[in-house]
C-alpha positions as a printed Julia matrix, in Angstrom:
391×3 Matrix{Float64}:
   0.0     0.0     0.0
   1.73    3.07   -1.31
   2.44    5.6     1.96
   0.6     8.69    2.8
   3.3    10.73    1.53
   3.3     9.25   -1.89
  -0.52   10.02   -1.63
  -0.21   13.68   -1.15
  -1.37   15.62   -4.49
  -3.04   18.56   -6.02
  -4.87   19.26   -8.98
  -2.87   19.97  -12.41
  -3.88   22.5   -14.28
  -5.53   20.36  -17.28
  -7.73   18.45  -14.67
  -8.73   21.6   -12.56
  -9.41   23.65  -15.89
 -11.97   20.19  -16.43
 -13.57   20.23  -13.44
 -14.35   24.09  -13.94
 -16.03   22.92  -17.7
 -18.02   20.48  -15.96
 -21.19   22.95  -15.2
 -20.94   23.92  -18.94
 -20.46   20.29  -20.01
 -23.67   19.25  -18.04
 -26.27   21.79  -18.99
 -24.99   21.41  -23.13
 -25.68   17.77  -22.7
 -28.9    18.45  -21.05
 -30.34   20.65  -23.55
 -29.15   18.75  -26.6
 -30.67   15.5   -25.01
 -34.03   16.85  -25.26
 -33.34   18.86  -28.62
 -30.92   17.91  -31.11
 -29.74   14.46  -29.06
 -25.9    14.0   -27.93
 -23.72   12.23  -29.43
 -23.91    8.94  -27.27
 -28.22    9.31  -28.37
 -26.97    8.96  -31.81
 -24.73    6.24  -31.91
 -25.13    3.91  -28.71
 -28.78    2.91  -28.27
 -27.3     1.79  -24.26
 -27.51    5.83  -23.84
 -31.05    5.41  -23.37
 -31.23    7.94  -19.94
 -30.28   11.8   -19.63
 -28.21   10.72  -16.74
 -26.31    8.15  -18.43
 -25.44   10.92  -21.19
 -25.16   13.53  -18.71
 -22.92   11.82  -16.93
 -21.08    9.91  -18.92
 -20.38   13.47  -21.19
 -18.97   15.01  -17.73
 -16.95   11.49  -17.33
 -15.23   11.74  -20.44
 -14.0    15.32  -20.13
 -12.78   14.84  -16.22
 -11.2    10.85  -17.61
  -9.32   12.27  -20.89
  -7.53   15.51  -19.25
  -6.27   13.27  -15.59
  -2.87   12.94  -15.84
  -0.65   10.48  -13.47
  -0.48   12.49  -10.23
  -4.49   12.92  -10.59
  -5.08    9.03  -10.45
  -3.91    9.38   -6.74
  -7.67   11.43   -5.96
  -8.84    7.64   -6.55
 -10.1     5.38   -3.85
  -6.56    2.94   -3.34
  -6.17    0.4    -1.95
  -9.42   -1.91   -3.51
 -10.06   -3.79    0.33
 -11.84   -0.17    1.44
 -14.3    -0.4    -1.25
 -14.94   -4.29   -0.72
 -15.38   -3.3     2.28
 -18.17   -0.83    1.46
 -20.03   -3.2    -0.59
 -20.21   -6.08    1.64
 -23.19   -7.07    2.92
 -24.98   -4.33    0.85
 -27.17   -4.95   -2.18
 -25.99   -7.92   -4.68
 -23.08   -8.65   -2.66
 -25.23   -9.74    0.33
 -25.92  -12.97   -1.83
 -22.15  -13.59   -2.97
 -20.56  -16.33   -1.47
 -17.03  -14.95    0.22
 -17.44  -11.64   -1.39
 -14.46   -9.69    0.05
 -12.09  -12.47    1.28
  -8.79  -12.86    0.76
  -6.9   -15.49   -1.69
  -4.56  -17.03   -0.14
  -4.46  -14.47    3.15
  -3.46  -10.84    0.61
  -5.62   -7.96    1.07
  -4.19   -7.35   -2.79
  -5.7   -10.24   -4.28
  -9.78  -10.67   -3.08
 -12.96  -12.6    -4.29
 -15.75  -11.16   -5.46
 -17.46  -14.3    -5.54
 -16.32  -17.87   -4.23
 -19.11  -20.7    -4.65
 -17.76  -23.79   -2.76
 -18.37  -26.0    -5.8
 -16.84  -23.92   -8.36
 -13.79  -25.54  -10.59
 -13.44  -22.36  -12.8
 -11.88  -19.11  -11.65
 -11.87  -15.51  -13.42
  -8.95  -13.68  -12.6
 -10.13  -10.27  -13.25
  -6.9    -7.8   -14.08
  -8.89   -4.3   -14.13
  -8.13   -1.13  -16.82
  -6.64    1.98  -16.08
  -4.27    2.45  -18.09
  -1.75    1.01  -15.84
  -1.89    4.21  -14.18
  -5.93    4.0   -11.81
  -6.57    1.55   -9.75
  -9.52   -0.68   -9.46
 -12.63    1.96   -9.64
 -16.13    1.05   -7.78
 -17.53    0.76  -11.52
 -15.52   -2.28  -11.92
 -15.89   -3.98   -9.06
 -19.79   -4.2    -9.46
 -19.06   -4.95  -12.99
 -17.61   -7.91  -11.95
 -20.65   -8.68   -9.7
 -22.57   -8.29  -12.42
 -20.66  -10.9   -14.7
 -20.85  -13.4   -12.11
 -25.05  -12.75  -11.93
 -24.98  -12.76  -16.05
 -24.16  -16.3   -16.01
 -27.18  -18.62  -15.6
 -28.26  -20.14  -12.18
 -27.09  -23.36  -13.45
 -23.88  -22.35  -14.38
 -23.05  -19.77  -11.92
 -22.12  -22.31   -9.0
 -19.12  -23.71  -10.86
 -17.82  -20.15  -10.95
 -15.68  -17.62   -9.02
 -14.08  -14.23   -9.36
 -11.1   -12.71   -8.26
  -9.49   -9.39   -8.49
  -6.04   -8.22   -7.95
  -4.98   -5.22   -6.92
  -1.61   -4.95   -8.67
   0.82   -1.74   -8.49
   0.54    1.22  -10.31
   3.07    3.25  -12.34
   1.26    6.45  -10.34
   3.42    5.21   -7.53
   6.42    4.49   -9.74
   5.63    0.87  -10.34
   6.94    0.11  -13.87
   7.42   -3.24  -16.14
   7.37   -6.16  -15.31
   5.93   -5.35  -12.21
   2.52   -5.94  -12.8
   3.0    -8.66  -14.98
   5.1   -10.15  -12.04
   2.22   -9.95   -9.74
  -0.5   -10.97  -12.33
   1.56  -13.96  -12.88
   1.91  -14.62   -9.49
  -1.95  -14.67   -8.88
  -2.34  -16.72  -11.8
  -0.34  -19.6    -9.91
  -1.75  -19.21   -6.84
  -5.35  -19.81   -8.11
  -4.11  -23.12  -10.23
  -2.56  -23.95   -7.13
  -5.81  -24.09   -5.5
  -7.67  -26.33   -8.45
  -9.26  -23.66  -10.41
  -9.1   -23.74  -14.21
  -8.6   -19.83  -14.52
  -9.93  -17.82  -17.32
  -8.19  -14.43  -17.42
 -10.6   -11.29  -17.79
  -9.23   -7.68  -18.24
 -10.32   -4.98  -19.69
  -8.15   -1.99  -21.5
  -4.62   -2.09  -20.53
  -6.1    -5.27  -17.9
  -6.5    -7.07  -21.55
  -2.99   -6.34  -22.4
  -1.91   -7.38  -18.98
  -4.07  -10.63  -19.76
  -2.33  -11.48  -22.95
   1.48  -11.26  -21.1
   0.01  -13.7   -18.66
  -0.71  -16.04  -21.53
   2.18  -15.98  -23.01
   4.24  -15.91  -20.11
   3.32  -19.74  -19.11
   2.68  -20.41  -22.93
   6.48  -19.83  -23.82
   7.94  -20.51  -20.21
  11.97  -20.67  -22.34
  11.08  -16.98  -23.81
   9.97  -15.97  -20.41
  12.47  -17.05  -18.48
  15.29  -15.7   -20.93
  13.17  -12.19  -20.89
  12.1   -11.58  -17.05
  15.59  -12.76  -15.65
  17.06   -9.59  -16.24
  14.38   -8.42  -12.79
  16.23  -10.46  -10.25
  14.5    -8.08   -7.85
  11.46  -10.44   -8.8
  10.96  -13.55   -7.25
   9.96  -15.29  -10.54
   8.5   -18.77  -10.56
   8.78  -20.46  -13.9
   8.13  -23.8   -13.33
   5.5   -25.31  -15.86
   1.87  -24.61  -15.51
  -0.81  -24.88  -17.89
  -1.47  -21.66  -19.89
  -4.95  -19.99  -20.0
  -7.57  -22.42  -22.55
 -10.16  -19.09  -22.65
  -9.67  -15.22  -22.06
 -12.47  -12.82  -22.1
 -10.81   -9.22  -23.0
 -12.59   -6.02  -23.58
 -11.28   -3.03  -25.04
  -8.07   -4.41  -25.37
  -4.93   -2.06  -25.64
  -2.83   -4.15  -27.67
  -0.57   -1.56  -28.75
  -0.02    0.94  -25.6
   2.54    3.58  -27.0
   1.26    4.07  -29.81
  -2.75    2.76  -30.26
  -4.67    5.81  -29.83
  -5.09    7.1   -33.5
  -8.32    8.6   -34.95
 -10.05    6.15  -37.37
 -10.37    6.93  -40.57
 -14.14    8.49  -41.06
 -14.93    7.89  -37.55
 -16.28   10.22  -34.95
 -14.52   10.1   -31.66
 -16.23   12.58  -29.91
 -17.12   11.99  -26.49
 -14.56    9.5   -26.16
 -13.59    7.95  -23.23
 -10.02    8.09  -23.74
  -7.61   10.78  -25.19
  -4.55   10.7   -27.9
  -2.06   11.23  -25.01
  -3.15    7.9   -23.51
   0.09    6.75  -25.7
   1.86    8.61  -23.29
   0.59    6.62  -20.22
   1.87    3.57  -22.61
   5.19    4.8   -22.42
   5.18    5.26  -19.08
   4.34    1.59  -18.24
   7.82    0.5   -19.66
   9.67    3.49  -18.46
  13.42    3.39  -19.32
  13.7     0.28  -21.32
  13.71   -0.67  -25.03
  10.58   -0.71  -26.35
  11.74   -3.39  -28.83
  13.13   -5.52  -26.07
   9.86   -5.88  -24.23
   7.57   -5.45  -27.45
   6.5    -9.41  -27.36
   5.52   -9.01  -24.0
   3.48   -5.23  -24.69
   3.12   -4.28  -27.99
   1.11   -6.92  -29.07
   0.29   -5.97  -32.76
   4.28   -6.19  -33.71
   3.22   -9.79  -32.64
   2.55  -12.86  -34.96
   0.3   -15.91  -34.52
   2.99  -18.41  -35.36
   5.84  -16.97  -33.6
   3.92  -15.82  -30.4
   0.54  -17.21  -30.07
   0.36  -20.63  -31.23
   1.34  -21.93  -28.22
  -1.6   -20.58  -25.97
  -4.34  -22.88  -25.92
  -6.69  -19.69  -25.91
  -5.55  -18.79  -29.12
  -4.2   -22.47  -30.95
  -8.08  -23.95  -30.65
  -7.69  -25.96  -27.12
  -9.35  -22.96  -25.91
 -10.98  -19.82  -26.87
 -11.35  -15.93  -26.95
 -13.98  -13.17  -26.56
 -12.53  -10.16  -27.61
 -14.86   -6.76  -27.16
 -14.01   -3.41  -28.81
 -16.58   -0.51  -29.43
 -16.83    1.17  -32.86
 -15.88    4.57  -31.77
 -12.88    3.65  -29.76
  -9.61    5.56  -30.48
  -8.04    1.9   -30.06
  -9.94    0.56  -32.86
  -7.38   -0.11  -35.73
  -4.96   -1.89  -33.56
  -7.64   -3.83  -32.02
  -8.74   -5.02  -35.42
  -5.25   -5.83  -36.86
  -4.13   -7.74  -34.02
  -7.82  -10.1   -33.85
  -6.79  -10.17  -38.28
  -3.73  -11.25  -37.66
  -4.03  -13.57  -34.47
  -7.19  -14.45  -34.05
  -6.98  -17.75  -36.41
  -8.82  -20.11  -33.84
 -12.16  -19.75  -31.71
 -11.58  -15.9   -31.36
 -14.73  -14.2   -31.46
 -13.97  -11.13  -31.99
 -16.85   -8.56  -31.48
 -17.16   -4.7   -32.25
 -20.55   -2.96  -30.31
 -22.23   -0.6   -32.64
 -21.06    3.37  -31.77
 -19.49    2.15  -28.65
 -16.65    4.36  -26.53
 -13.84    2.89  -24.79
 -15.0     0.0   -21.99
 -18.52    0.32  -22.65
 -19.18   -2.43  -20.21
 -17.31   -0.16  -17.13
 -18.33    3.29  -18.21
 -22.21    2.57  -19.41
 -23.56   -0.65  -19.14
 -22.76   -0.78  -15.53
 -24.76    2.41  -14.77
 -27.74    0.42  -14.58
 -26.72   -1.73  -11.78
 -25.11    0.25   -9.4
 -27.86    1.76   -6.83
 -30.27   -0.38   -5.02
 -32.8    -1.29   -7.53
 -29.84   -2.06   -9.84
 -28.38   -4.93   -8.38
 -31.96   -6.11   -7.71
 -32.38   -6.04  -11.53
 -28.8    -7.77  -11.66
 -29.87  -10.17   -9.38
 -32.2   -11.55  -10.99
 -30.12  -11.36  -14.21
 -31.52   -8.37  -16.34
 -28.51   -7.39  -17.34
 -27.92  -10.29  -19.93
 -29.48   -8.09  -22.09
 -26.82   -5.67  -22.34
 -24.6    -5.77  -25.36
 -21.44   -6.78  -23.25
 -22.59   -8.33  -20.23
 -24.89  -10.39  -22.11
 -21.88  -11.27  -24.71
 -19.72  -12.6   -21.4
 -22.24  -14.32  -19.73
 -22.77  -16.72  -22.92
 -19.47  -16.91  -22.87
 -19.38  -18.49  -19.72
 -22.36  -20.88  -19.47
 -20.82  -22.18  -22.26
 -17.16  -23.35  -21.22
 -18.64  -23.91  -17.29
């Protein structure tokens, strides 16, 4: 847990100059919603609510001008909001919701049925920079309540709450302690799917790889001796659900051609957080492990049962993401074998997070999710077929 000191911040300038838009922001969405319609009305039938494009508008303003200091205004470590949640709403009716794997506040279940043989390991987005936000967390409550009643039993959930570069954590650090987790919930008899979301899905790759080429990992991560690295064999990953994957983070975010990005989630100088993930080494030396589109299916991916057809893939991008043409050249040029790749119709970055979770989060919400409304939504729906069908 990073120290008080490290905690201590102010605004920046681009973030406070947001927050003073934010009135503005608000009332233009207002009035357009009832007049001329915003542009989440026009292009993403989920913005069916003026406070889903009301706030989801302000969101996206605050979101794209935070810079690294600014992710340290966000709730840290993830046990305080677990905390919050337990034995409120949804989570009332989650088995273990909130304990500890294997006794680390930094690694907790969101849901642990006593039958279940099948674990997600749920690496959240943030660009390697945020930490798990309360969005997420009941996100991942509501994937466990979008599979069916049948299915759901044989499933748990775990997140980890790996380090940030905010608090100077850089490569291979997280993919140390993603690995790590990965291990430990084999270790207990789970088959474990990995599930991330935005730089969580390019976090979830490196975990498949690393135990798919064990020789190429162990040659690579050496060089961290400060790392207590485990490479004994272990099977890799058979099925990975990732959502707006950033499969190229120094240099994805590029306008698509004849696309309209506005209101997007993210900004261009997200490349920038990218960089800062592998701070002060050679971006071709780590490129197999992080920039996934200079990758190849026969070089680097036919050895992961997710991606050779022992397995499978659900891979989720939205049609207005900045990410967009990376996503699609890396599922054209690796997805050769049960990947399912998916683009939701005038969709912004992590739809699933930023909208589709809206719905769920106060008290008639996770009543709805409870009893599995939800599946209806584009992406939660998507994942929880996903899952009844390899449980």
């Amino acid at each position: 847990m990073p120290s008080l000191v490290s905690r201590l911040t102010y605004p920046l300038p681009r973030l406070a100059l947001a927050a003073i838009l934010v009135p503005w922001v608000a009332a233009k969405s207002f009035v357009q919603y009832y007049t001329s319609g915003t542009i989440y009305q026009k292009t993403d039938p989920e913005f069916d609510t003026l406070y889903k494009n009301v706030l989801v508008a302000v969101l996206a303003v605050l979101a794209t001008a935070a810079l690294a200091t600014d992710a340290k205004f966000m709730p840290y470590p993830m046990k305080l909001m677990f905390k919050k949640q337990r034995g409120r709403g949804a989570a009332k009716e989650i088995p273990h919701f909130g304990e500890t794997v294997a006794g680390e506040d930094t690694f907790l279940w969101v849901a642990r049925p006593e039958a279940a043989k099948t674990a997600i390991l749920y690496l959240h987005g943030g660009g390697y920079l945020f930490p798990l936000a309360p969005a997420q967390l009941v996100g991942m409550m509501g994937v466990w309540w979008a599979v069916l009643l049948e299915k759901r039993q044989n499933l748990a959930i775990a997140v980890l709450d790996y380090k940030l570069t905010t608090y100077a954590h850089y490569y291979p650090t997280q993919l140390y302690e993603a690995t790590r987790a990965y291990r430990q919930l084999v270790d207990l008899g789970y088959e474990v799917v990995v599930k991330g979301d935005s730089c969580g899905s390019n976090l979830a790759l490196a975990v498949a790889r690393f135990f798919a080429y064990p020789a190429e990992a162990k040659a690579h991560f050496s060089q961290w001796p400060q790392f207590d690295w485990d490479f004994l064999p272990l099977p890799a990953p058979k099925h990975l659900i990732l959502t707006a994957p950033w499969t190229l983070p120094t240099c994805a975010a590029v306008p698509f051609p004849g696309m309209n990005h506005k209101g997007e989630f993210i900004a261009l100088s997200i490349n920038k957080k990218g960089k800062l993930y592998i701070k002060g080494l050679d971006r071709d030396d780590v490129a197999p492990w992080v920039e996934f589109n200079e990758t190849n299916y026969k070089e680097h991916w036919a050895e992961v049962p997710a991606f050779n057809g022992d397995g499978s893939v659900l891979y989720i991008y939205g049609e207005r993401e900045y990410f967009r043409a990376s996503q699609e050249s890396f599922a054209e040029e690796c997805g050769v074998h049960n990947f399912d790749s998916v683009m939701q119709p005038g969709a912004i970055h992590d739809c699933l997070f930023v909208v589709e979770v809206l719905d769920i989060l106060g008290k008639k919400g996770q009543q709805a999710m409870v009893r599995g409304d939800h599946r209806q939504k584009f992406t939660f729906g998507r994942i929880g077929r996903f899952l009844d069908e390899i449980l």
